[in-house]
Backbone as a ProteinNet text record, in pm:
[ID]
protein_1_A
[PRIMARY]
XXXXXXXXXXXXXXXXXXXXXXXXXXXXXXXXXXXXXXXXXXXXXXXXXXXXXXXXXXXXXXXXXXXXXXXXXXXXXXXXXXXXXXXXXXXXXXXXXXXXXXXXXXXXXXXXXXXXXXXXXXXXXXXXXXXXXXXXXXXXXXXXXXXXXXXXXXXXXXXXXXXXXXXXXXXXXXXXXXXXXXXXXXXXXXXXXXXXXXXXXXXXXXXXXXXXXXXXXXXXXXXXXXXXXXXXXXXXXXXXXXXXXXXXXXXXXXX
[TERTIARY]
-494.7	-462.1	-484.4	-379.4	-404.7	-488.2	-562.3	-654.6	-647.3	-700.1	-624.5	-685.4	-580.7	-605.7	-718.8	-795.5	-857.9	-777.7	-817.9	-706.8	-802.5	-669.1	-726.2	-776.7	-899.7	-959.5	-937.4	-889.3	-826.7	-935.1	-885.4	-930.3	-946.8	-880.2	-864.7	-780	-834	-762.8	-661.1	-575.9	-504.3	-457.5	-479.1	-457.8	-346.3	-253.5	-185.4	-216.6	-242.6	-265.1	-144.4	-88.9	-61.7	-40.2	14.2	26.2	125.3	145	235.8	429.3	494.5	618.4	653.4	578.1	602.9	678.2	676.4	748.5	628.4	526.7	404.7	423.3	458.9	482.3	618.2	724.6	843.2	830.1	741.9	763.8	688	622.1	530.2	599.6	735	782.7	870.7	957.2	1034.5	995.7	883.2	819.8	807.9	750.4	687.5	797.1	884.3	959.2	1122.5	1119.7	1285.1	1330.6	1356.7	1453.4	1398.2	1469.3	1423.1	1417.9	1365.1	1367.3	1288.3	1330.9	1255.8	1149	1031.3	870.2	872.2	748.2	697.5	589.4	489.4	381	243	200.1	106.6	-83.5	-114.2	-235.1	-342.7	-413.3	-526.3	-505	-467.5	-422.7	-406.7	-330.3	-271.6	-296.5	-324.4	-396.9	-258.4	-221.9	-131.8	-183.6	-181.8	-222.3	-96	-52.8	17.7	-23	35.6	-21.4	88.6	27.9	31.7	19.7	97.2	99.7	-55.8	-158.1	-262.9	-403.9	-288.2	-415.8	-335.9	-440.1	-452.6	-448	-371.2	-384.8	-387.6	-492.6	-506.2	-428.1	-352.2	-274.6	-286.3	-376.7	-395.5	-307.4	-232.8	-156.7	-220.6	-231.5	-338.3	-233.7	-254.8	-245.3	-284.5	-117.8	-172.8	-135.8	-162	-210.1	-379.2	-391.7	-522.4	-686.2	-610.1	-664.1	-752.1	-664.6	-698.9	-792.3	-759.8	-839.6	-948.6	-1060.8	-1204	-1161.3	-1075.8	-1058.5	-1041.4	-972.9	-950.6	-1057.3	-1149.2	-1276.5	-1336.3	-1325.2	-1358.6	-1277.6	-1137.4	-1020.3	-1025.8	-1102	-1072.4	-1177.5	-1335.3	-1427.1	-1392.9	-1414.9	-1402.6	-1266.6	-1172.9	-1043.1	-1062.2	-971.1	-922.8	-826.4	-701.7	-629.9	-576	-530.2	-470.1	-346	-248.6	-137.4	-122.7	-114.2	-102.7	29.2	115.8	232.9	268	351.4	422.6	562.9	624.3	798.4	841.9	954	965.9	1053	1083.7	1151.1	1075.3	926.4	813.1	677.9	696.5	605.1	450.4	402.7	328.5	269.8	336.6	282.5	224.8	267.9	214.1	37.9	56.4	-63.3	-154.4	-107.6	-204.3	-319.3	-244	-294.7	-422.6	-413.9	-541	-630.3	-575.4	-652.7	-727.3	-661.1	-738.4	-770.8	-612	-680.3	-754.3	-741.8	-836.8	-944.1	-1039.8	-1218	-1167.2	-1124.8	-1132.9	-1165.8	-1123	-1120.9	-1309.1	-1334	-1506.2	-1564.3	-1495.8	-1542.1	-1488.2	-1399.1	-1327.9	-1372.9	-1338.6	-1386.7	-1427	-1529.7	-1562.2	-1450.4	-1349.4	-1292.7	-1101.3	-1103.6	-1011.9	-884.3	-758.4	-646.9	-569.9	-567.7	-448.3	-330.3	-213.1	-39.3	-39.7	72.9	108.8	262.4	323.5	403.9	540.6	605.9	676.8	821.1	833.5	889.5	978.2	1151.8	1278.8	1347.6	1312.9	1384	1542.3	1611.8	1734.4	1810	1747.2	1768.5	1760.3	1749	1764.6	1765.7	1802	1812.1	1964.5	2065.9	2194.7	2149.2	2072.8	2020.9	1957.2	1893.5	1810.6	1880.8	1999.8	2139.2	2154.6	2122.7	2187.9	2078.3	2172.6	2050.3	2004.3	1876.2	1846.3	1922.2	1936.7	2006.3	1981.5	1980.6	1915.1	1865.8	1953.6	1927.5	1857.1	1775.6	1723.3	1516.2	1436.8	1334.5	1262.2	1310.4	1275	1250.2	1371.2	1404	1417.7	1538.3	1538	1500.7	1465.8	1404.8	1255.8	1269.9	1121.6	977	904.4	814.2	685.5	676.3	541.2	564.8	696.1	736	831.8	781.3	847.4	919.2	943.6	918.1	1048.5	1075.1	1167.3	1264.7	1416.6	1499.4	1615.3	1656.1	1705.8	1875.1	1936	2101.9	2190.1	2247.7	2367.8	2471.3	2512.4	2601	2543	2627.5	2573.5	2557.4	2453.9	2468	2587.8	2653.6	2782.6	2711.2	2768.4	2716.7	2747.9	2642.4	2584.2	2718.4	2732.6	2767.7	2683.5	2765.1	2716.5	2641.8	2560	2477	2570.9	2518.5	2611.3	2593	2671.7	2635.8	2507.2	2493.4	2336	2226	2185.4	2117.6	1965.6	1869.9	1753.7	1734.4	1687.1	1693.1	1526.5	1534.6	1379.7	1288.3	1202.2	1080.6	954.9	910	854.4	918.2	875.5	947.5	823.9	882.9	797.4	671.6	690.1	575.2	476.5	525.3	431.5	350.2	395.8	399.3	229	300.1	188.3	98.9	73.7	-13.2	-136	-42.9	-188.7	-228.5	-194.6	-220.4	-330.3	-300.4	-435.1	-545.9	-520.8	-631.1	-727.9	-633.2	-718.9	-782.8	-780.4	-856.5	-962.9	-920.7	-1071.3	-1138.2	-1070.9	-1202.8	-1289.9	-1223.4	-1254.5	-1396.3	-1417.6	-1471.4	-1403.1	-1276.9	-1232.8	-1152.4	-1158.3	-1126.9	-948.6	-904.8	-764.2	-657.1	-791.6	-710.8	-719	-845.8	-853.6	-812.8	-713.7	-711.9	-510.6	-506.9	-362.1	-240.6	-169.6	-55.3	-12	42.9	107.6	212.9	317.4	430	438.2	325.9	331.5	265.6	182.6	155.4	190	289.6	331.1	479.2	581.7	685.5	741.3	836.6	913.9	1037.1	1046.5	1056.8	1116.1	1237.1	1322.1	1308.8	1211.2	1212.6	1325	1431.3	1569.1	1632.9	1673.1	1739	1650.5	1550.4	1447	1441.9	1464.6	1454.2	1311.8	1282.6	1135	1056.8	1041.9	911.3	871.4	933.9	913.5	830.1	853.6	834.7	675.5	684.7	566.3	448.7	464.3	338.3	350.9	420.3	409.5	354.2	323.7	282.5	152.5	97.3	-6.8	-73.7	-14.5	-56.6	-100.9	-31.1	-59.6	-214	-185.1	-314.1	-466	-438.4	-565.1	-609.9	-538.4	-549.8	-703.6	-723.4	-878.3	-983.5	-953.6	-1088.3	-1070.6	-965.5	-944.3	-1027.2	-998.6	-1111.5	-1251	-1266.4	-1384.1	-1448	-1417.3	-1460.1	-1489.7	-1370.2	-1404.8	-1540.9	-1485.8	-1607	-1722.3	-1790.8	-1927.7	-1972.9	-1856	-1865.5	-1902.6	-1837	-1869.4	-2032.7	-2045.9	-2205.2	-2295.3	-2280.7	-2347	-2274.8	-2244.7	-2201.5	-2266.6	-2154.5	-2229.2	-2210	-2275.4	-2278.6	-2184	-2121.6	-2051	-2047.6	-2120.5	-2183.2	-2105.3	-1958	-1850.5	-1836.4	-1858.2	-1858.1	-2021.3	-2103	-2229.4	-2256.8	-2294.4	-2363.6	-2496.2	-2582.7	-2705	-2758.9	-2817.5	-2860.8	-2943.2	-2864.9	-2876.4	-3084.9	-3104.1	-3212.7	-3312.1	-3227.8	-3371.6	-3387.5	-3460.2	-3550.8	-3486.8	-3450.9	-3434.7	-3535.9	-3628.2	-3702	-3699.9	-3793.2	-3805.6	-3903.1	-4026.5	-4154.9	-4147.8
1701.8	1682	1535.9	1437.9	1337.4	1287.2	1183.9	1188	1096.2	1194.5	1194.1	1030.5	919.7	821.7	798.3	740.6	749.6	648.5	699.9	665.5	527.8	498.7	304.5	345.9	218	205.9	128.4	165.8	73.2	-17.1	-218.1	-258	-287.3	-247.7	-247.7	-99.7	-130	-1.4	-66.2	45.4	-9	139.3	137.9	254.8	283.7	358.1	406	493.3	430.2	494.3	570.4	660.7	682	800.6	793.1	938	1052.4	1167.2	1227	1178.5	1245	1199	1060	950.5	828.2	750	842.9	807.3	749.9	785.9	713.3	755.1	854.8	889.9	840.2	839.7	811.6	669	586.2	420.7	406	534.1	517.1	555.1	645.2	695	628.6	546	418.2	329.6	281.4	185.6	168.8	322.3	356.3	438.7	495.1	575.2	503.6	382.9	343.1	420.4	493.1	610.4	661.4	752.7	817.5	936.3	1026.4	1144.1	1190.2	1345.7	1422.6	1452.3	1464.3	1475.3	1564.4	1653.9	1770.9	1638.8	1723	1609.1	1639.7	1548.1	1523.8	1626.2	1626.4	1737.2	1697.2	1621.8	1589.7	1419.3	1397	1302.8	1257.9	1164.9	1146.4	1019.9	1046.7	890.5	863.7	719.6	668.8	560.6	548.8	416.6	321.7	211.8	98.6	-12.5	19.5	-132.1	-253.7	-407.1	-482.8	-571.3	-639.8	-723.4	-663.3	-782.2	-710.5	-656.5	-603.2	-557.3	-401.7	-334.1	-191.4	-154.6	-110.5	-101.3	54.6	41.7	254.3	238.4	333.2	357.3	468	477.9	607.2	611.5	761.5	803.1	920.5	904.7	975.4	1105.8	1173.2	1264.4	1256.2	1225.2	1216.7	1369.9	1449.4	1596.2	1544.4	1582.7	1620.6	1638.4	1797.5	1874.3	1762.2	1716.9	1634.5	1470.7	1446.8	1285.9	1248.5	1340.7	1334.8	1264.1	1292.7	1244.4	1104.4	1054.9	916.2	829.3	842.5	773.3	734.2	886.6	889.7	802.9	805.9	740.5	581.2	529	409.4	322	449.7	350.9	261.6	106.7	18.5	-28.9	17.3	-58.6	-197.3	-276.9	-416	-453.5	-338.9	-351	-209.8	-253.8	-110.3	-110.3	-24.4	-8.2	75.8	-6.6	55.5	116.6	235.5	289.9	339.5	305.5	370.6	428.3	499.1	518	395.7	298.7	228.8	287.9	408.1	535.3	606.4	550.3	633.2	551.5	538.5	452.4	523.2	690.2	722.6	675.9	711.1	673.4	537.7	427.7	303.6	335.2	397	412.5	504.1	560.9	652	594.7	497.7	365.9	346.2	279	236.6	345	484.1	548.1	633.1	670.2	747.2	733.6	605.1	568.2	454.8	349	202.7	272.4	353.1	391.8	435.9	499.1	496.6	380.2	280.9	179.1	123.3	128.3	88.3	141.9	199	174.1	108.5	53.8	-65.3	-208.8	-281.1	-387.7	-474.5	-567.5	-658.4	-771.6	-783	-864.8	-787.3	-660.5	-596.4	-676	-694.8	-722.8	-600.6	-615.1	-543.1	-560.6	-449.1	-455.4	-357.4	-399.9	-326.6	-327	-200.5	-121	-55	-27.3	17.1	38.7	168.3	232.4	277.9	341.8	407.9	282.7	188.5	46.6	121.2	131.6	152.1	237.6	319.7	399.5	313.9	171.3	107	-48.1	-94.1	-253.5	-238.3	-303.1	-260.7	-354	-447.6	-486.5	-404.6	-326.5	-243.2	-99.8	-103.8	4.3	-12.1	-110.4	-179.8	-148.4	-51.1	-22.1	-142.5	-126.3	-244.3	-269	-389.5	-403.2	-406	-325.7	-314.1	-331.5	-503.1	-612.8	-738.2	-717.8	-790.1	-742.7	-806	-831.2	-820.9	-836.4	-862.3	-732.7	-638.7	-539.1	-389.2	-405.4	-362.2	-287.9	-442.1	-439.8	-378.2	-399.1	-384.2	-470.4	-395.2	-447.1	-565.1	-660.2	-748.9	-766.2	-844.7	-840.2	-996.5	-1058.1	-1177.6	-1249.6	-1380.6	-1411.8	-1380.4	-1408.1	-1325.9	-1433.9	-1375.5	-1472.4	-1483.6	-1510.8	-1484.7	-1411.2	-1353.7	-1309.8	-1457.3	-1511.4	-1570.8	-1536.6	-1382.8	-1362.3	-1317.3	-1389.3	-1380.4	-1189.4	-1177.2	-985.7	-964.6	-887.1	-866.1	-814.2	-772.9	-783.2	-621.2	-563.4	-452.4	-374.4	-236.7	-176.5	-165.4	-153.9	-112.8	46.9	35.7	174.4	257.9	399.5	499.2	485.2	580.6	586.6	693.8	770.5	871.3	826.8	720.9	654.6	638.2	671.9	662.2	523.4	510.2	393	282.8	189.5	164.8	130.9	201.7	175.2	83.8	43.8	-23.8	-187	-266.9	-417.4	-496.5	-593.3	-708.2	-735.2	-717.3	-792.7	-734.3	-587.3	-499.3	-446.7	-505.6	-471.3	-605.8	-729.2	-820.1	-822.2	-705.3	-735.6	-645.9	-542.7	-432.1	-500.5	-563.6	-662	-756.3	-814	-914.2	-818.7	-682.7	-603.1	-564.6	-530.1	-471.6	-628.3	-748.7	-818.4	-833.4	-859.7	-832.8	-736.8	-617.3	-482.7	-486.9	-595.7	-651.4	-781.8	-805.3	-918.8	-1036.7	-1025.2	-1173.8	-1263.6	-1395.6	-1511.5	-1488.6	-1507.1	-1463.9	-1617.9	-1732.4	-1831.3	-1894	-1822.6	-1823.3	-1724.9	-1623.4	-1497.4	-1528.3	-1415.6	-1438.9	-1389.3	-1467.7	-1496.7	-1342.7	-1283.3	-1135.7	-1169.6	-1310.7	-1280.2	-1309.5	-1276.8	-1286.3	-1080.3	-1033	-967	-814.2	-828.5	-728.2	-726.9	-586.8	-576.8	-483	-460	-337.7	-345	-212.2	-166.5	5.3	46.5	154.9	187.1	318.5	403.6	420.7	475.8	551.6	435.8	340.8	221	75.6	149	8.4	-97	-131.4	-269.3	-315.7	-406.3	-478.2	-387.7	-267.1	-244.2	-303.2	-325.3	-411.8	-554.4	-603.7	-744.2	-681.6	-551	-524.6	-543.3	-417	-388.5	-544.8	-607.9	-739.7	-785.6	-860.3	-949	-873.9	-783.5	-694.6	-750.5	-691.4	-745.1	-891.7	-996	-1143.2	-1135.5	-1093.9	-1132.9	-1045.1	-958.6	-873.5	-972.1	-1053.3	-1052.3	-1136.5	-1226.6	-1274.3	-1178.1	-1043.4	-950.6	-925.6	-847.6	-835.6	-929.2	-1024.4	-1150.8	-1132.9	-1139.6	-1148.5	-1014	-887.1	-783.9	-749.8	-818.1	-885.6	-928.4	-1046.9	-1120.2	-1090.7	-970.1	-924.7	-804.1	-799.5	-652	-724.7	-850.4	-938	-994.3	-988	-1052	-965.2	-833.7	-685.7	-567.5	-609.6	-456.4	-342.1	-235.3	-79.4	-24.3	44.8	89.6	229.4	278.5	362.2	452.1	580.5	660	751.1	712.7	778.1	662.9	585.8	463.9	453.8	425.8	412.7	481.3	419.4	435	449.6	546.3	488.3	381.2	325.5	201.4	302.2	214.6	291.7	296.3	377.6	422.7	469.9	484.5	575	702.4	705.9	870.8	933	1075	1160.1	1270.7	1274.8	1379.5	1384.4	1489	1539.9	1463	1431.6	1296.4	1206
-3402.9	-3262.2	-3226.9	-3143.4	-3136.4	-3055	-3052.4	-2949.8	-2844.5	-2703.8	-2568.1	-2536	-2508.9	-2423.6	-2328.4	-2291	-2157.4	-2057.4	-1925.4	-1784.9	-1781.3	-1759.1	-1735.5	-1602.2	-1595.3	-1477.6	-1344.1	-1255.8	-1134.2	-1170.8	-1075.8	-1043.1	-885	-856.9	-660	-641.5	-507.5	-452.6	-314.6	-273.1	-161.6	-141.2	-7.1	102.1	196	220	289.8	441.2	548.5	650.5	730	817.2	925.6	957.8	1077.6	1129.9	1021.1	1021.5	954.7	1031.3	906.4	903.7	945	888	958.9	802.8	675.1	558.8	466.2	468.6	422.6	188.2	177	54.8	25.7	108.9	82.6	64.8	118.7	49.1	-76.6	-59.1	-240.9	-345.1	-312.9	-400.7	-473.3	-339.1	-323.4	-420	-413.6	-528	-637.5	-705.2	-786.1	-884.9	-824	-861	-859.2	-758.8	-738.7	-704.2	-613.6	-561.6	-449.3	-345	-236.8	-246.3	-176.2	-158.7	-87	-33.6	91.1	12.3	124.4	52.5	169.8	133.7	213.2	250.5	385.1	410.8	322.9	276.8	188.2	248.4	158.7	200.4	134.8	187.3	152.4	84.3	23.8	-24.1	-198.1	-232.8	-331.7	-406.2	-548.1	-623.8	-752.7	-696.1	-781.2	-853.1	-948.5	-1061.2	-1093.8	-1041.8	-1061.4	-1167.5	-1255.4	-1362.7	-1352.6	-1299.4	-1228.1	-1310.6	-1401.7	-1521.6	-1586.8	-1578.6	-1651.5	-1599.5	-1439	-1365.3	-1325	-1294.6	-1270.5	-1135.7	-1014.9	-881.7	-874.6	-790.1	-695.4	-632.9	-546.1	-463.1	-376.7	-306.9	-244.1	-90.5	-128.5	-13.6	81.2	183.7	219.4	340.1	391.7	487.9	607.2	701.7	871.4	961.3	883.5	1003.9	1038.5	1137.8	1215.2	1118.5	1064.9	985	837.2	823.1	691.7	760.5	887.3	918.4	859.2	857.7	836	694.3	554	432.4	407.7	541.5	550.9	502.3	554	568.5	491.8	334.1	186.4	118	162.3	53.1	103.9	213.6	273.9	169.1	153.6	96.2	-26.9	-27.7	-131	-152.8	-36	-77.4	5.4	-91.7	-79.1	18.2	41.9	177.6	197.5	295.3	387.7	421.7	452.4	476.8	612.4	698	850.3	876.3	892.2	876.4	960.7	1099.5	1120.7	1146.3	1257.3	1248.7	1351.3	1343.1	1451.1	1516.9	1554.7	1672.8	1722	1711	1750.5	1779.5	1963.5	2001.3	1988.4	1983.5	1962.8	1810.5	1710.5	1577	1585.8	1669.3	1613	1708.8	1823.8	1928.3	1838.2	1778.2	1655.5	1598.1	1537.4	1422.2	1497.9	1599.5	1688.4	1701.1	1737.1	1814.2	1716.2	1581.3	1491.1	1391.7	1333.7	1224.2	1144.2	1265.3	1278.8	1221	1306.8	1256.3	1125.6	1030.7	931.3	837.2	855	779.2	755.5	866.2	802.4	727.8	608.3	477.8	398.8	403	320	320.4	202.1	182.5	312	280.8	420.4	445.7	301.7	359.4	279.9	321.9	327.3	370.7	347.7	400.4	490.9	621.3	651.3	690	669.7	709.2	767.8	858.8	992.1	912.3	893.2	829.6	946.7	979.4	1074	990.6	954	852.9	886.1	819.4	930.3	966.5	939.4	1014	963.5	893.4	855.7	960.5	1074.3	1137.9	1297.8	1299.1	1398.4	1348.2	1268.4	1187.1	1135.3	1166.9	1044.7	894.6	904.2	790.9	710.1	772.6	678	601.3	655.9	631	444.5	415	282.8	177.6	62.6	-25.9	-112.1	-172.8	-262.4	-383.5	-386.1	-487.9	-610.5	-729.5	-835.2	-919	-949.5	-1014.3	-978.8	-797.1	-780.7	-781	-837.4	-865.4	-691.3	-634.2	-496.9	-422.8	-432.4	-440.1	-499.5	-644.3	-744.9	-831.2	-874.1	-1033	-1039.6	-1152.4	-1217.1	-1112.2	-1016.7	-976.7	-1052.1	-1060.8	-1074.1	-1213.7	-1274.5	-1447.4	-1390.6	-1304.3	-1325.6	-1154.7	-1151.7	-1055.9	-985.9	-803	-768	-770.5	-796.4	-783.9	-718.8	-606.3	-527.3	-569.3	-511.4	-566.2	-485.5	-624.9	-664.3	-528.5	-458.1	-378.7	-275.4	-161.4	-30.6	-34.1	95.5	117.6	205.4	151.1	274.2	424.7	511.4	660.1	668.7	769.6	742.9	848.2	827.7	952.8	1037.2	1193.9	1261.1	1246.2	1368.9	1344.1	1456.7	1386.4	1410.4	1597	1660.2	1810.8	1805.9	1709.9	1689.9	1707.8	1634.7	1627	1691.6	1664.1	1764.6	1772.9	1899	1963.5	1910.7	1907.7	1835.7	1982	1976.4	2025.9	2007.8	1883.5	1858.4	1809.4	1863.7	1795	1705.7	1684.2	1608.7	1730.9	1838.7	1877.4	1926	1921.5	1943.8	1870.7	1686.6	1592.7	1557.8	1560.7	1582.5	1662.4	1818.1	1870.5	1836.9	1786.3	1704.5	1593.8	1505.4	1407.4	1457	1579.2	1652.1	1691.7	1723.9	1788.4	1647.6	1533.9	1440.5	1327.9	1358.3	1355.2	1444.2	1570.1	1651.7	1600.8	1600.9	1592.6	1478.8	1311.9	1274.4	1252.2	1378	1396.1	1331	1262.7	1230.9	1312.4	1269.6	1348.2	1299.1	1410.9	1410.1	1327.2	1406.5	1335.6	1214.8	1124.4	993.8	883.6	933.9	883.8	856.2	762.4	753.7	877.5	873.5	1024	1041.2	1169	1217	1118.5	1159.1	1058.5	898.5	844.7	742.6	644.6	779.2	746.3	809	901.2	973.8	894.7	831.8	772.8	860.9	874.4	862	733.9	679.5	629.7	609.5	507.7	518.3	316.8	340.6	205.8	129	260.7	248	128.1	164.4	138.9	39.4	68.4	3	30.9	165.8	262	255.9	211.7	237.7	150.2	76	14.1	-85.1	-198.6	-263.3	-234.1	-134.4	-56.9	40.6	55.2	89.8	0.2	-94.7	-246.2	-299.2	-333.6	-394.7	-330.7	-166.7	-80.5	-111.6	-96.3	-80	-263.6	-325.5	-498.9	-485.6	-465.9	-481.6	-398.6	-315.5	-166.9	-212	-270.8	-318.5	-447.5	-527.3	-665.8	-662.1	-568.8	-574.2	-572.7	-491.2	-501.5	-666	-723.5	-866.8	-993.7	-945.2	-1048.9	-1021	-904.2	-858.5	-917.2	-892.8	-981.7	-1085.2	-1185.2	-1303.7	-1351.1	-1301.5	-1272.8	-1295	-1177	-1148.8	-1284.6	-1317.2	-1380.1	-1520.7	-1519.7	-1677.7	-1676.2	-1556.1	-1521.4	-1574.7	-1476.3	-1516.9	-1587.2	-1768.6	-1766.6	-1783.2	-1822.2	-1778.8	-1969.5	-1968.9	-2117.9	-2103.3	-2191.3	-2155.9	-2272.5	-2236.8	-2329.7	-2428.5	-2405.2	-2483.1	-2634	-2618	-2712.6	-2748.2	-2708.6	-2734.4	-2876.6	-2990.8	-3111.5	-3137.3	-3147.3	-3201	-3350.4	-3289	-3413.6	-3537.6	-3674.2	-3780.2	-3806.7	-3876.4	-3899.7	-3834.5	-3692.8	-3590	-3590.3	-3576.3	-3588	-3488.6	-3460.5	-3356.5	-3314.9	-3240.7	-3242	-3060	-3033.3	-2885	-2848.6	-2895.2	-2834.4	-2971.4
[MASK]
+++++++++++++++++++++++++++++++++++++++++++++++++++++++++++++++++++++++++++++++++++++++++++++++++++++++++++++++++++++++++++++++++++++++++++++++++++++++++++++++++++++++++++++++++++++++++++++++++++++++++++++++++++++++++++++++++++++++++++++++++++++++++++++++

């Protein structure tokens, strides 16, 4: 029988917050998987392992029913950043963020990164109408295997959106101002911390608008906690009793 691998060990973690149906699995799936599809809503929550050139990323997708909140709190401890998520056709989901699932986060790193996420854009952006293109790295391709390079041909210009259409409720700046609140609540200095427009996206699962450009921005920006872990772990290691040998010629007895 061959013998079973052991599961590589994350070096960071990164968290998925929001309310339910706001597409929170559907951009993980998007990512991880390249493709879309209908997801039932998640229950309890979900651990994905991303290997990241020669680093290891958690990915925890967590569950926004009610029922499940209290879990948040467990899956938040020791992550590096967060993924604030919600629908931008749904001014409640972003008021969520603040109201239930901000306190979660004080268990995450002290110097945690967060994104403000606003997901469905394709359903009110005609930019975001346009699937990714497959061959682009940005988009595409193969996630974190090389640098991005822009497409050679202009993007053709989107259709208009249908007359159906839900109307968007949430914008960019409403989007950046919960972004300034959840630094205060933070205690951080807003003008030493990274910019709203650098860290607020929207973003469409359906189509793969911006996720890519999300998990990557998110990968680069964590990669100092990653060393640094390293690092400590090279300072103090741990003996690990699956490998551990006893030294030849010792005695075994009970005293």
């Amino acid at each position: 029988m061959p013998e079973i691998s052991k599961m590589k060990k994350p070096d960071v973690k990164v968290v998925i917050l929001g309310d339910m149906n706001v597409g929170k699995t559907s951009l993980l799936h998007r990512y991880t998987e390249r493709k879309f599809r209908d997801t039932i809503s998640t229950v309890g929550g979900a651990f994905y392992l991303k290997q990241w050139g020669p680093y290891n990323i958690s990915i925890w997708d967590t569950a926004g029913r009610e029922q499940f909140h209290g879990l948040g709190s467990m899956y938040c401890r020791g992550a590096a950043a967060v993924i604030l998520t919600y629908d931008v056709t749904s001014w409640q989901s972003l008021a969520e963020l603040e109201e239930r699932f901000l306190s979660l986060t004080d268990t995450a790193n002290h110097d945690c990164i967060y994104a403000i996420v606003g997901n469905k854009a394709d359903l009110t952006d005609p930019r975001a109408q346009l699937p990714a293109d497959p061959q682009s790295p940005a988009e595409g391709g193969e996630p974190g295997t090389g640098p991005r390079v822009p497409s050679a041909c202009p993007t053709p210009p989107a259709s208009p959106l249908s007359p159906g259409s839900p109307p968007q409720q949430v914008g960019r700046e409403e989007a950046a101002a919960l972004y300034g609140r959840v630094l205060r609540y933070k205690g951080l200095d807003e003008g030493s911390s990274l910019p709203a427009d650098r860290m607020c996206f929207e973003t469409s699962a359906r189509t793969g608008y911006n996720v890519d450009l999300l998990f990557e921005t998110l990968f680069d920006l964590v990669l100092p906690s990653i060393l640094r872990k390293r690092t400590e772990n090279q300072r103090s290691p741990t003996v690990d009793l699956e490998d551990y040998c006893e030294p030849p010629g010792r005695r075994r007895g009970c005293c």
